[in-house]
ZADO-1210 file (C-alpha; in nm, 4 decimals, padded with zeros to 6 digits):
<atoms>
<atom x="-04.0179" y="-05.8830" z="-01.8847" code="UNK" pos="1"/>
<atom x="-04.2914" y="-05.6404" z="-01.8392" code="UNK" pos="2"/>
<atom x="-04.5092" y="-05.5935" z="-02.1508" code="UNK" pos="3"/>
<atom x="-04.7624" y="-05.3230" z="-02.2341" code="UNK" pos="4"/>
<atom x="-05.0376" y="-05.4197" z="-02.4850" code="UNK" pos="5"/>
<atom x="-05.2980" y="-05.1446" z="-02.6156" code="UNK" pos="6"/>
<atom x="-05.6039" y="-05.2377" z="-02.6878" code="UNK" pos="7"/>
<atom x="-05.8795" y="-05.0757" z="-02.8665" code="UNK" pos="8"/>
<atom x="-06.2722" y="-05.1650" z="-02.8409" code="UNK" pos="9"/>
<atom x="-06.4810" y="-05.2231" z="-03.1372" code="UNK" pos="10"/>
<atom x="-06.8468" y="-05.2996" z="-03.2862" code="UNK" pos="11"/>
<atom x="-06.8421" y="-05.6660" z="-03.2803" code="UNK" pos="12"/>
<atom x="-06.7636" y="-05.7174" z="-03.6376" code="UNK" pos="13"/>
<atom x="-06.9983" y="-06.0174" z="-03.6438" code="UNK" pos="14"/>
<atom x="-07.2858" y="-05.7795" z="-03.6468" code="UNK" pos="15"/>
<atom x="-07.4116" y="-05.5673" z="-03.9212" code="UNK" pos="16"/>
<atom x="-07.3231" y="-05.2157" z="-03.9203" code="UNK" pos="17"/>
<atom x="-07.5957" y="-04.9985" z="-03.9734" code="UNK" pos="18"/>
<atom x="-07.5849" y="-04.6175" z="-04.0832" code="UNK" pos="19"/>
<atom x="-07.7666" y="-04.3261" z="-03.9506" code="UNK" pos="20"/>
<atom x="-07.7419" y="-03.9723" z="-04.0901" code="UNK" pos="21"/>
<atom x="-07.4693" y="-04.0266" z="-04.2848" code="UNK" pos="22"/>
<atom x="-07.2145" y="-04.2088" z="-03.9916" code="UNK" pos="23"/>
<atom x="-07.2431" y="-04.5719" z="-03.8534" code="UNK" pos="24"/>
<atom x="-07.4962" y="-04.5708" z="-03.5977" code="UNK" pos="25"/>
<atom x="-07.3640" y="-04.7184" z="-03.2836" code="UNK" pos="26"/>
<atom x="-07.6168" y="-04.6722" z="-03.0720" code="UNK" pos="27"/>
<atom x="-07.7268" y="-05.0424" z="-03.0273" code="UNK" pos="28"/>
<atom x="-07.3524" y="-05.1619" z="-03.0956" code="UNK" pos="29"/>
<atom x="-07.2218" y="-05.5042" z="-02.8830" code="UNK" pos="30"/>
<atom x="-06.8303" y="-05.3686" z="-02.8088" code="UNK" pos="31"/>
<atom x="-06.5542" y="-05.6502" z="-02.8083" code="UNK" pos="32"/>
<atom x="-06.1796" y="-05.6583" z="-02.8000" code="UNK" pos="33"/>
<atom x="-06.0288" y="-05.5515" z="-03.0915" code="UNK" pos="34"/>
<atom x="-05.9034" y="-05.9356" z="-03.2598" code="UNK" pos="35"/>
<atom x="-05.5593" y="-05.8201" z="-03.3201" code="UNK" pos="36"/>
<atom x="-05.5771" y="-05.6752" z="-02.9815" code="UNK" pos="37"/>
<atom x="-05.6613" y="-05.9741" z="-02.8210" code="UNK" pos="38"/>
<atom x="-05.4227" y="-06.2276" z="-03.0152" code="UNK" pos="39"/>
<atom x="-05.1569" y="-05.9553" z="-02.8631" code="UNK" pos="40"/>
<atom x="-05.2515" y="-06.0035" z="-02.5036" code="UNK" pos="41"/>
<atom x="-05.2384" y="-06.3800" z="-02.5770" code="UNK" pos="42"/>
<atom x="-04.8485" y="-06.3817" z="-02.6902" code="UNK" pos="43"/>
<atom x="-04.8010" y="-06.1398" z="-02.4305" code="UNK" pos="44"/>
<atom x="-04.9066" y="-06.4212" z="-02.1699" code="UNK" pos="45"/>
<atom x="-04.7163" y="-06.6347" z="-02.3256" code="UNK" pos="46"/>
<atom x="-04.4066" y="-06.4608" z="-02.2802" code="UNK" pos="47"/>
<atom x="-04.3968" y="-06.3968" z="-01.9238" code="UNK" pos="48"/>
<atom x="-04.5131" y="-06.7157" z="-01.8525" code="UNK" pos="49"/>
<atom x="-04.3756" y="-07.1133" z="-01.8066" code="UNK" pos="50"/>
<atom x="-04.7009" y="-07.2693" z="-01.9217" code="UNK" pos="51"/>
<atom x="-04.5615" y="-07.6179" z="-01.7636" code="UNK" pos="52"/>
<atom x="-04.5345" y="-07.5194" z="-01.3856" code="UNK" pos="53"/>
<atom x="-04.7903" y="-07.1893" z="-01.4176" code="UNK" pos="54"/>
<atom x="-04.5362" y="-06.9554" z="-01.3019" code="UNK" pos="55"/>
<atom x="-04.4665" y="-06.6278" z="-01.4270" code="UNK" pos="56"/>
<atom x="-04.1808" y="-06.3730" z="-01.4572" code="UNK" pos="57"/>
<atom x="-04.2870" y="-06.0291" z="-01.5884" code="UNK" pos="58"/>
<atom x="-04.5763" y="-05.8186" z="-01.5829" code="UNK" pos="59"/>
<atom x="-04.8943" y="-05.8055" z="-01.8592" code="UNK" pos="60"/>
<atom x="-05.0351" y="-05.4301" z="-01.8643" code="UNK" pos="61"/>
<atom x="-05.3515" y="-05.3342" z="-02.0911" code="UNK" pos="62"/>
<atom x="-05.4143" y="-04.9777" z="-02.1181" code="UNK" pos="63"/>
<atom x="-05.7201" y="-04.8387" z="-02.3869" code="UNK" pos="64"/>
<atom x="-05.8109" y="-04.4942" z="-02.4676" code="UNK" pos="65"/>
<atom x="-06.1911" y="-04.4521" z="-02.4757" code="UNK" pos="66"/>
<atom x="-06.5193" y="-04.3851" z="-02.2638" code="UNK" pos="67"/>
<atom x="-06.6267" y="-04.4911" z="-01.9478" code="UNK" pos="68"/>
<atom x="-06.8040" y="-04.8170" z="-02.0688" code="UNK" pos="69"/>
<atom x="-06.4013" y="-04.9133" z="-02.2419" code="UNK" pos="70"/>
<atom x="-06.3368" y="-05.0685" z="-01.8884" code="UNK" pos="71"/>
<atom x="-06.5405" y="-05.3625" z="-01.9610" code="UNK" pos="72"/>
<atom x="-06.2948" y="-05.4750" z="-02.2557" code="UNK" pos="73"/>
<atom x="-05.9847" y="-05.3915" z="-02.0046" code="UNK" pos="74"/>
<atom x="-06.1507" y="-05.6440" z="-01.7362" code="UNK" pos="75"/>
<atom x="-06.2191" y="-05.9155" z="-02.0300" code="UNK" pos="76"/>
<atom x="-05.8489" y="-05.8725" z="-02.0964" code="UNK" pos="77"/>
<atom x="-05.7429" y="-05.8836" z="-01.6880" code="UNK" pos="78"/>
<atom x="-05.9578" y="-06.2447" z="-01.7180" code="UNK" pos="79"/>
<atom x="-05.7619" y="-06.3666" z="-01.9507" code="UNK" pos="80"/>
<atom x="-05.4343" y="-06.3167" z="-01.7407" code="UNK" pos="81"/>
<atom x="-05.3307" y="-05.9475" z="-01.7391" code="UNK" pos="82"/>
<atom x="-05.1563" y="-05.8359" z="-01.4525" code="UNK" pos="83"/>
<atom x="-05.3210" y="-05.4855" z="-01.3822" code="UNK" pos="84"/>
<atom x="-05.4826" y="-05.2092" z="-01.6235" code="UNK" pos="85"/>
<atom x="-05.4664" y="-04.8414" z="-01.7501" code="UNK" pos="86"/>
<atom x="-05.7941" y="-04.6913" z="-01.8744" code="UNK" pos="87"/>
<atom x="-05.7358" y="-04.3179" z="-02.0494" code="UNK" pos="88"/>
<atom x="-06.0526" y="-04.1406" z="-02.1099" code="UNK" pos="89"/>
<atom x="-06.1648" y="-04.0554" z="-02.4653" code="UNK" pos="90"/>
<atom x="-06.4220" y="-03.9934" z="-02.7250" code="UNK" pos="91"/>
<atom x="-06.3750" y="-04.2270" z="-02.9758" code="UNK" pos="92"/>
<atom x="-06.5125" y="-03.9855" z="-03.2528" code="UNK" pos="93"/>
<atom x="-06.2728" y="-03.7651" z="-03.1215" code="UNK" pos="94"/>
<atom x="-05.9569" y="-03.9875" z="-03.1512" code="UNK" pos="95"/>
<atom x="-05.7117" y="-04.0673" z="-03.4542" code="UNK" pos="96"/>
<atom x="-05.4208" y="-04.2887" z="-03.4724" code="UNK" pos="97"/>
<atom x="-05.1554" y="-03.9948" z="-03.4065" code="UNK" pos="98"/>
<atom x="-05.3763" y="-03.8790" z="-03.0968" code="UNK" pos="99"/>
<atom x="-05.3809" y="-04.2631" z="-02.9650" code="UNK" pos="100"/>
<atom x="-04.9874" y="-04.2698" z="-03.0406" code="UNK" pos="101"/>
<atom x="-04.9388" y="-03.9184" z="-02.8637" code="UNK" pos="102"/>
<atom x="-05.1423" y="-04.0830" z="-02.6120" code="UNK" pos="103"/>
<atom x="-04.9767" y="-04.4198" z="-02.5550" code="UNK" pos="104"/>
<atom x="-04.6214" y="-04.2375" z="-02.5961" code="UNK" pos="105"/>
<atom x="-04.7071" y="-04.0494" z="-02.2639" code="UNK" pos="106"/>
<atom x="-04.8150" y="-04.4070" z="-02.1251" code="UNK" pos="107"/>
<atom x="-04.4518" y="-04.5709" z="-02.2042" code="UNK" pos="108"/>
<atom x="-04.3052" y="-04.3259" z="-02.0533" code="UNK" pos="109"/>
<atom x="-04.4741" y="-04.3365" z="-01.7407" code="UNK" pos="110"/>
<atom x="-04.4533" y="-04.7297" z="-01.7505" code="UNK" pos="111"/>
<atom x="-04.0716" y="-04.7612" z="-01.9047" code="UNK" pos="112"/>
<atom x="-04.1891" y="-05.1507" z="-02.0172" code="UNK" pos="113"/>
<atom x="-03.9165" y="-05.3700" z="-02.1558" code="UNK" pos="114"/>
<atom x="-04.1434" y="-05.4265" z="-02.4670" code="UNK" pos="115"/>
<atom x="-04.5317" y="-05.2723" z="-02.6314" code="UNK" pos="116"/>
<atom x="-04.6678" y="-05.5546" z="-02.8089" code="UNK" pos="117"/>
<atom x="-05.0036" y="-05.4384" z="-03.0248" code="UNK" pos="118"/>
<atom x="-05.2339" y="-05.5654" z="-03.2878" code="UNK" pos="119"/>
<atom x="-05.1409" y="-05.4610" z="-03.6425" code="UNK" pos="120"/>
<atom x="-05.4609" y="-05.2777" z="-03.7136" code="UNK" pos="121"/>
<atom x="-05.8100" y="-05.2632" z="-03.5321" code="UNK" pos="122"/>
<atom x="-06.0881" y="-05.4551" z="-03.6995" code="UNK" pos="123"/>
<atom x="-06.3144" y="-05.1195" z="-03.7345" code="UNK" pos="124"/>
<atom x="-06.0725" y="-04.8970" z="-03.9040" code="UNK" pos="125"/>
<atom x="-05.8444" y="-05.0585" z="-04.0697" code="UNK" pos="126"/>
<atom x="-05.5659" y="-04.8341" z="-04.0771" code="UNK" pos="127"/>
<atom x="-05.2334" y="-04.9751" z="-03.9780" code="UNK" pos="128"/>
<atom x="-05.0964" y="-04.6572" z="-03.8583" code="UNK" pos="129"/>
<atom x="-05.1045" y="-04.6405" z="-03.4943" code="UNK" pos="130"/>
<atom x="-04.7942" y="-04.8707" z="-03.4374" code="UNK" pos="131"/>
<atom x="-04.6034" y="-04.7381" z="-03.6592" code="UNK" pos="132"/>
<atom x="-04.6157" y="-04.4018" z="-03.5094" code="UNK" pos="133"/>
<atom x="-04.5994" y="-04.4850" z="-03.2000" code="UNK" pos="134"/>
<atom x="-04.2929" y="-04.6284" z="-03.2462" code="UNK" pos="135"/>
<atom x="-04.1376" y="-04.3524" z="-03.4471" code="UNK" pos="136"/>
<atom x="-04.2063" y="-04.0466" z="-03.2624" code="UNK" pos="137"/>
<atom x="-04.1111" y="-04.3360" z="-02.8689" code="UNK" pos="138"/>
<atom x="-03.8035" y="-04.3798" z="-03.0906" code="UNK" pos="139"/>
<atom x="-03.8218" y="-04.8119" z="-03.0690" code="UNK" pos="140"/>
<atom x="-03.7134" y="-05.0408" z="-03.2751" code="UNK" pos="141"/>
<atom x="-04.0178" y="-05.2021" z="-03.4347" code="UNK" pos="142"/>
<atom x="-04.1062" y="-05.5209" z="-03.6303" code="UNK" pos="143"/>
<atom x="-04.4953" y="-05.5126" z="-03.7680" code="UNK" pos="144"/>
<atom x="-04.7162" y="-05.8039" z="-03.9179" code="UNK" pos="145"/>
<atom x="-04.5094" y="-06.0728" z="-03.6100" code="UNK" pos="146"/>
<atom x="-04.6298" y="-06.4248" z="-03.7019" code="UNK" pos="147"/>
<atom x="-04.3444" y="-06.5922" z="-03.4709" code="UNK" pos="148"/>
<atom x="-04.1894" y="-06.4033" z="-03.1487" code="UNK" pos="149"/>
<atom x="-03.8606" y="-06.5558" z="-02.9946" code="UNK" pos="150"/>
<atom x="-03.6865" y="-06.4530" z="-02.6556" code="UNK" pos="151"/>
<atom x="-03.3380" y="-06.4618" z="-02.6996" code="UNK" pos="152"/>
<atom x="-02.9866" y="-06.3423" z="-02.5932" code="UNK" pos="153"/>
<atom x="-03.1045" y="-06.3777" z="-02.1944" code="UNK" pos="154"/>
<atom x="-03.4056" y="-06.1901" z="-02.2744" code="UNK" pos="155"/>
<atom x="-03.2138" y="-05.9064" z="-02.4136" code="UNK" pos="156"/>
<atom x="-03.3664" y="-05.9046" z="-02.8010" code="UNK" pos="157"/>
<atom x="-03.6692" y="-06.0316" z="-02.9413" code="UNK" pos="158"/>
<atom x="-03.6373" y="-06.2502" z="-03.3097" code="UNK" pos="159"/>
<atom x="-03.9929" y="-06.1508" z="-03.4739" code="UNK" pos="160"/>
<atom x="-04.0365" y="-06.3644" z="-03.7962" code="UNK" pos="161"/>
<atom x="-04.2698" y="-06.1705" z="-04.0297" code="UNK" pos="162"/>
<atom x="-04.4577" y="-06.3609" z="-04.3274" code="UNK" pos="163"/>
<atom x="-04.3939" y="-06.1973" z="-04.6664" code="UNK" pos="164"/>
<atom x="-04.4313" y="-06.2613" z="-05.0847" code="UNK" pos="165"/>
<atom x="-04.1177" y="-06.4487" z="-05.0474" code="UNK" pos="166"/>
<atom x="-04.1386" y="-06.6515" z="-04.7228" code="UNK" pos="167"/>
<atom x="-04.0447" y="-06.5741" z="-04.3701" code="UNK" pos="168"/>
<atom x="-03.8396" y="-06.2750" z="-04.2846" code="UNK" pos="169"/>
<atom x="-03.6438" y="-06.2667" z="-03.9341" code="UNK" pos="170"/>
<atom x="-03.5802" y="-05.9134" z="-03.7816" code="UNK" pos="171"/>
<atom x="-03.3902" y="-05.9243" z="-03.4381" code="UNK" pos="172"/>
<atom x="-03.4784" y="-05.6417" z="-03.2197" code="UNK" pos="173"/>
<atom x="-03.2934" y="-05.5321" z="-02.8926" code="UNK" pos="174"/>
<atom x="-03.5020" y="-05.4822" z="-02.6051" code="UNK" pos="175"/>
<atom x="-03.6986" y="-05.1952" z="-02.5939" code="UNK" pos="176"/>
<atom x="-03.8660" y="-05.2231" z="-02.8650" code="UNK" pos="177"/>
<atom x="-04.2352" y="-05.2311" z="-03.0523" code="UNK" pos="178"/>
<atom x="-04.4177" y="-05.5306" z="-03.2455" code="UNK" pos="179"/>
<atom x="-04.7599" y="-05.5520" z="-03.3903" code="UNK" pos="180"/>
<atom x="-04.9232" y="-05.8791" z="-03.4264" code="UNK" pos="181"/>
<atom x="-05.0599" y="-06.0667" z="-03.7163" code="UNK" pos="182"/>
<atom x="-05.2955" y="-06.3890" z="-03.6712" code="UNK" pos="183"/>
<atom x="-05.0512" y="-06.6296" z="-03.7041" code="UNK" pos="184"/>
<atom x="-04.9154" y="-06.5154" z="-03.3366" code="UNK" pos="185"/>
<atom x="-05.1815" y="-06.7303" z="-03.1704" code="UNK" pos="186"/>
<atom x="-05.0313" y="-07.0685" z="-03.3382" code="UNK" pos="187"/>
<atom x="-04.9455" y="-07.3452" z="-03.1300" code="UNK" pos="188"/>
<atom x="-04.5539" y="-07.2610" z="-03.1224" code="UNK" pos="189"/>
<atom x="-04.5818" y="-06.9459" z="-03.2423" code="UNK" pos="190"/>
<atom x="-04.4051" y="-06.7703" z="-02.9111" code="UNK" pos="191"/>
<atom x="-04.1056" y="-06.9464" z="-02.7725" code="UNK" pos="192"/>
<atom x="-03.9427" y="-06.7479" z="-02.4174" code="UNK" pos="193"/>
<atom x="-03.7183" y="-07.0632" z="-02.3541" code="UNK" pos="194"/>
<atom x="-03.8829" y="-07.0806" z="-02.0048" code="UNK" pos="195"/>
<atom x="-04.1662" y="-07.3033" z="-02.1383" code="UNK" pos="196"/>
<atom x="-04.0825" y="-07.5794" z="-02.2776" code="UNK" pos="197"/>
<atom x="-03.9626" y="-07.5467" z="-02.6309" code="UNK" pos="198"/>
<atom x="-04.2049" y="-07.8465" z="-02.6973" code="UNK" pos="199"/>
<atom x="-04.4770" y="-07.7092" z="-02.5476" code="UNK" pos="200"/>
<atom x="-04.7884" y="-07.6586" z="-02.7794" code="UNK" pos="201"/>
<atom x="-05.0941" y="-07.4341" z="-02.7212" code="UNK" pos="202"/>
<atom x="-05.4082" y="-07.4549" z="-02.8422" code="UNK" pos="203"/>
<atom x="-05.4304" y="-07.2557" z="-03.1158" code="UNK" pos="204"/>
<atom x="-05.5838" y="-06.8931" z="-03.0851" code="UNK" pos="205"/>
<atom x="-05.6116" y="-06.6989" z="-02.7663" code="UNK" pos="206"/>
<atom x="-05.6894" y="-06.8506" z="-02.4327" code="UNK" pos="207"/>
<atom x="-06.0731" y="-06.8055" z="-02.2319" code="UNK" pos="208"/>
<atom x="-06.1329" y="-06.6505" z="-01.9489" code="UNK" pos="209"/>
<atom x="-06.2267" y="-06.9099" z="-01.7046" code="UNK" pos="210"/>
<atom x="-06.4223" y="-06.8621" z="-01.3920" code="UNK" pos="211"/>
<atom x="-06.1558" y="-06.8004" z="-01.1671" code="UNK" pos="212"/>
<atom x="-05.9811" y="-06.5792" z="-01.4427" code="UNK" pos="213"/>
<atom x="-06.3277" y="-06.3857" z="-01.4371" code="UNK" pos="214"/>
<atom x="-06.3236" y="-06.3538" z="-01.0611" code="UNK" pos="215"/>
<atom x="-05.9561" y="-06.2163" z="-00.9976" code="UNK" pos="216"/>
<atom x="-05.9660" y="-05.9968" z="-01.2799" code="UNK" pos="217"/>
<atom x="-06.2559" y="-05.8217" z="-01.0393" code="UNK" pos="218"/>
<atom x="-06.0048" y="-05.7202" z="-00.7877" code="UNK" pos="219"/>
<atom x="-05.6901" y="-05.6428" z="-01.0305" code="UNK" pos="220"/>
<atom x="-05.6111" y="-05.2614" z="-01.0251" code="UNK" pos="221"/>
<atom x="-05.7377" y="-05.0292" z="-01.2749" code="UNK" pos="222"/>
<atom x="-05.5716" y="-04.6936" z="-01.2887" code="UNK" pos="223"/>
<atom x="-05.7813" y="-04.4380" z="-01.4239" code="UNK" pos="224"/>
<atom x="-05.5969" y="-04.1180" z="-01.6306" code="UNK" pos="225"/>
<atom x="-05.7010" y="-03.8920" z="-01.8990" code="UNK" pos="226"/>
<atom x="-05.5105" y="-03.7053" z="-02.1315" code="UNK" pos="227"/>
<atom x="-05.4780" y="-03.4034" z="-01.8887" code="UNK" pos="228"/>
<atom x="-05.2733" y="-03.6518" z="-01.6331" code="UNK" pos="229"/>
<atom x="-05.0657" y="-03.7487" z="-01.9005" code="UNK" pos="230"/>
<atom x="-04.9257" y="-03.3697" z="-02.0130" code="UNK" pos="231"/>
<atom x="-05.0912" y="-03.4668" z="-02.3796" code="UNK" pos="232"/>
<atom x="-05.2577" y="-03.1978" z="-02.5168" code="UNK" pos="233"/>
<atom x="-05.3198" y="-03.2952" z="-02.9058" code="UNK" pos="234"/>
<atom x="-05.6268" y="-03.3084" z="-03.1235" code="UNK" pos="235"/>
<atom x="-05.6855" y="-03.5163" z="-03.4311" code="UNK" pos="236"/>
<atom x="-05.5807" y="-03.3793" z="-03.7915" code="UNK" pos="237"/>
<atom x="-05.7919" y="-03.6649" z="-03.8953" code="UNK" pos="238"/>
<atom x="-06.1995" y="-03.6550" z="-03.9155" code="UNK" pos="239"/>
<atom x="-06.4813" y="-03.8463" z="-04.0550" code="UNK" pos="240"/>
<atom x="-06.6909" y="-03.6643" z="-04.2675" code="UNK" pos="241"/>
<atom x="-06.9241" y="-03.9226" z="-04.4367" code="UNK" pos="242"/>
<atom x="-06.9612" y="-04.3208" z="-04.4575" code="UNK" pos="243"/>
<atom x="-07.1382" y="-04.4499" z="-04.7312" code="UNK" pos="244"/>
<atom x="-07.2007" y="-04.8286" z="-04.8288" code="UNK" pos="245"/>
<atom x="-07.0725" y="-04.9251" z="-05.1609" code="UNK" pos="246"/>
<atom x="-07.2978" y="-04.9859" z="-05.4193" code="UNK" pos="247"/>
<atom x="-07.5066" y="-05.3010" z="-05.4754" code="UNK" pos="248"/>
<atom x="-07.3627" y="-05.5629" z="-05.7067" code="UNK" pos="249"/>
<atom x="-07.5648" y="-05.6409" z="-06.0027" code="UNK" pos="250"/>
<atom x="-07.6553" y="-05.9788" z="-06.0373" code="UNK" pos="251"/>
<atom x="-07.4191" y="-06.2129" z="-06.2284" code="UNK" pos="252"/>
<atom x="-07.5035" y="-06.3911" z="-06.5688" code="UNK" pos="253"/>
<atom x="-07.4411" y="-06.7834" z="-06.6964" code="UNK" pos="254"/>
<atom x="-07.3160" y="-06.7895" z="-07.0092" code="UNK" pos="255"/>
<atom x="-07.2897" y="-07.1429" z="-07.2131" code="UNK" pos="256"/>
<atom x="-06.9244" y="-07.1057" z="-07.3710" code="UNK" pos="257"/>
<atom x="-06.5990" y="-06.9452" z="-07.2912" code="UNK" pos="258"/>
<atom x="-06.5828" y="-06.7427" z="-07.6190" code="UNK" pos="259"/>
<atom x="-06.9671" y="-06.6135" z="-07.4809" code="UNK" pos="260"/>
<atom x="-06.7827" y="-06.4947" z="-07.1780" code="UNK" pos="261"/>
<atom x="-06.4833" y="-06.3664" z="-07.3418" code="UNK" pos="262"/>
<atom x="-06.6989" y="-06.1678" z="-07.5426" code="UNK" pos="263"/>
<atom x="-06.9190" y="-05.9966" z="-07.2662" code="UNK" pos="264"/>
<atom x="-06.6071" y="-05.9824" z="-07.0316" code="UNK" pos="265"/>
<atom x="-06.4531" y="-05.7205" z="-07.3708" code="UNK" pos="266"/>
<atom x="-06.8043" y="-05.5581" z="-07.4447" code="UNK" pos="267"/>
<atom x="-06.9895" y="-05.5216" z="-07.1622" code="UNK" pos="268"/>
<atom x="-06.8015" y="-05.5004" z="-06.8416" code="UNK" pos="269"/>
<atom x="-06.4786" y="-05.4381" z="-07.0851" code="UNK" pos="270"/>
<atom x="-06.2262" y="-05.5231" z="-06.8999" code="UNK" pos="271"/>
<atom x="-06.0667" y="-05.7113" z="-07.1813" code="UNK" pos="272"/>
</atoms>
């Protein structure tokens, strides 16, 4: 199976955004894989591989759209196991989710992968768009949110079991096809390819790089493209005009009874 994962960069999120001018200042930002990103590269591993005898049978491609410096998240994600790399050159102030989807549509097509398995959202954003286009305008069956991924039918169709209100839904995809990962993916048994072990359990969450990981993932290929190469030529229709930070939260009050509550939760903050 060969597999092509996106992957965005991002402020570490563990880090306190500051603002400059009206827009986040990034100049002293720490850039990590997006989380969603990575937990994607992690099932991804996990189905190409038989994590009993360490063989594998497909092919793990990263690609990300951003500047120069983006190659450093591509190589963290060649440590962990990715096969080889495609780094498209952008501006991230200059990208939106359609652009990125224009973008990774031109990659696919290029690549013809069996399957593009991608983190539901990115961690700075938010938006939970850019998987959803892309697999509307690459014309793929899709299943979004994936908490469970099972090979099946000889590797023909993927069963993706989404968590919703109501429990567990199942959606059986043929092969090609799109899915977008929740954090559930990275369970122990989350990803079954029937060439591990169906017993087999991971650790749960996404695998280090380890030394050797670190080492080979020095001399794994990197293809560099931009948009040009690629034949896209669109522009965002969505731009950033102002972040603010929401207002400060006023200091909360002990009352001594519920009817005291009651009665500042209906006169004062009314909301009753």
């Amino acid at each position: 199976m060969k597999i092509l994962v996106p992957i965005k960069r991002v402020p570490d999120p563990e880090l306190k955004a500051k603002l400059k001018d009206g827009k986040l200042d990034l100049g002293g930002a720490q850039w990590v894989v997006n989380t969603f990103d990575e937990y994607a590269v992690e099932a991804a591993l996990r189905l190409v591989e038989n994590a009993d005898s360490g063989d594998r049978d497909g092919e793990v491609i990263v690609v990300t759209i951003g500047p120069d410096d983006a190659g450093v998240q591509l190589r963290s994600c060649l440590a962990m196991g990715a096969d080889r790399a495609i780094h498209v050159q952008g501006d991230d102030v200059e990208l939106d989710s359609l652009m990125v989807a224009k973008t990774l549509k031109a990659v696919y097509d290029a690549e013809k992968p069996d399957l593009i398995l991608m983190g539901k959202q990115a961690v700075d954003g938010d938006a939970n768009q850019c998987g959803q286009m892309l697999a509307g305008i690459a014309e793929l069956p899709q299943a979004t949110f994936a908490a469970t991924i099972e090979v099946v039918d000889e590797g023909k169709a993927l069963v993706v079991g989404r968590e919703v209100d109501a429990g567990v839904e199942y959606k059986k995809l043929p092969l090609p096809a799109l899915v977008t990962v929740d954090l559930r993916i990275v369970s122990p048994k989350s990803v079954v390819n029937h060439v591990t072990p169906d017993d087999h359990e991971y650790s749960d969450g996404p695998r280090y790089a380890s030394l050797k990981g670190i080492m080979k993932a020095k001399k794994k290929p990197m293809d560099q493209k931009t948009m040009g190469d690629l034949g896209v030529t669109a522009t965002a229709v969505v731009t950033e005009l102002e972040v603010t930070l929401p207002e400060a939260r006023a200091a909360g009050q002990i009352v001594e009874s519920v009817e005291e509550l009651v009665k500042k939760l209906h006169e004062d903050a009314k909301v009753l």
